[in-house]
C-alpha positions in Angstrom: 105.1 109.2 46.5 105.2 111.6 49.2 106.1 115.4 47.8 108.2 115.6 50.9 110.0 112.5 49.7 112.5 112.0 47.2 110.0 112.8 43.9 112.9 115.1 42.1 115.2 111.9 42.8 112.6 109.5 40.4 112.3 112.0 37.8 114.6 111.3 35.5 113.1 107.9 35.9 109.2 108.6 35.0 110.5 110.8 32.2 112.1 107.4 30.8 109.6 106.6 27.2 108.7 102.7 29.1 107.5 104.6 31.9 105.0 106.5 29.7 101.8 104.4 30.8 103.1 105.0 34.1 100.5 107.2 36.1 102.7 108.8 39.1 100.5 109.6 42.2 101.7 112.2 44.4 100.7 113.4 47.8 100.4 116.5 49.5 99.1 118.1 52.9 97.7 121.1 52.6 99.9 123.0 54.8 101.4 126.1 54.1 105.0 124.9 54.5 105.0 121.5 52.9 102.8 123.2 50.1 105.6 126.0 49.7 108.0 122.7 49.8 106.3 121.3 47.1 106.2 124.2 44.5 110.0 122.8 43.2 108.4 119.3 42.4 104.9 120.6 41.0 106.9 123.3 38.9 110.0 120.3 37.8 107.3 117.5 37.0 105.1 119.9 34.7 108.2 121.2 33.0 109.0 117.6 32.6 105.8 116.4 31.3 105.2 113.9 33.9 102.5 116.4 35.9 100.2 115.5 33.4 100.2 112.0 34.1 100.0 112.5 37.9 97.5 112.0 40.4 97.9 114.2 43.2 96.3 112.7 46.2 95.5 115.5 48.8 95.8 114.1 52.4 95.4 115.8 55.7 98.2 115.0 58.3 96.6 116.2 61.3 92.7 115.7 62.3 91.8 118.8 64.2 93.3 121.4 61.6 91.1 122.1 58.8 92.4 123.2 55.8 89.5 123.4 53.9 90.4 127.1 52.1 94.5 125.6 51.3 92.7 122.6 50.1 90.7 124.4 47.9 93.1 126.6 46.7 95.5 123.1 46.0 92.8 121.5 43.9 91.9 125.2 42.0 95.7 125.5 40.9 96.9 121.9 39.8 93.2 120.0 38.6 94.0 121.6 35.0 97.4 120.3 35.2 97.5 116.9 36.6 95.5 113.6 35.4 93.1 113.7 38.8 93.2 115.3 42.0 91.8 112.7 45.2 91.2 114.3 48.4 90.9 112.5 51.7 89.7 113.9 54.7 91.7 112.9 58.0 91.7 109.2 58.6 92.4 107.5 61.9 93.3 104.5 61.2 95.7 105.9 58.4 96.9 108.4 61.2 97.8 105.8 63.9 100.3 104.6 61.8 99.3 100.6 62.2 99.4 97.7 59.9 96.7 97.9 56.7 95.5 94.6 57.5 92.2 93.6 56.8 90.9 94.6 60.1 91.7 97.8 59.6 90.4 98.6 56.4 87.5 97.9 57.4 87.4 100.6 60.1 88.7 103.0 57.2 85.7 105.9 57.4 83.5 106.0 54.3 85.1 109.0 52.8 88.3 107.1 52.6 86.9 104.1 51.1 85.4 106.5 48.3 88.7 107.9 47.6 90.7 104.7 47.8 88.0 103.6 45.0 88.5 106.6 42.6 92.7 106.4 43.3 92.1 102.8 41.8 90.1 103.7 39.5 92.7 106.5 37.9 95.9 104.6 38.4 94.8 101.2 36.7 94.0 102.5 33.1 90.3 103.9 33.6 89.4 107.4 32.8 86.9 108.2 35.7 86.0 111.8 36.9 88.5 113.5 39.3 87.6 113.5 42.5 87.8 117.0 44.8 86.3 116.0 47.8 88.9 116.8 50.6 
């Protein structure tokens, strides 16, 4: 679910006791103003409970900013407080906002295939190591 979404909107929901096995995966851009945008959620989901059953997938928007120090910063502040943290650098084929066929998977870049592995990994019952690379 996109932080900038509706996330506050399906709380009520993931707090439900059948959603328990449920692990939520939430994204964010490390940008200053979608970051200050998603303090609310981060700060409503942990009093909730349901932070500690989120992945938060950290995604850049934009390919020529780098936000390597926000990024950082992002992963330092929630990794103690979520189930996993995935970062993925900028990907193009992600960016130009085209189908996900087969086709274009396979032009994903490596990095993205590596975190589309461990975001499979964490959100289908395994316990694997969180992933920080940005």
């Amino acid at each position: 679910m996109d932080a900038g979404a509706r996330p506050l909107s399906v709380l009520t929901e993931l707090e439900n006791p059948e959603m328990h096995d449920v692990t939520a995966v939430l994204v964010v851009s490390p940008r200053p103003d979608l970051l200050n945008r998603a303090r609310e959620i981060f700060t409503e989901w942990d009093n909730s409970g349901v932070l500690a059953r989120t992945i938060v997938v950290i995604c850049y928007q934009v390919p020529t900013l780098n936000h390597q120090a926000l990024t950082q910063m992002l992963i330092d502040v929630v990794s103690s407080s979520v189930a996993g943290v995935i970062g993925f650098d900028y990907e193009p084929v992600l960016g130009g906002g085209t189908a996900l066929d087969r086709e274009a998977q396979q032009r994903f870049a490596p990095g993205s295939g590596n975190a589309l592995r461990d975001l499979a990994t964490l959100t289908s019952g395994g316990l694997a190591e969180t992933s920080d690379r940005p």
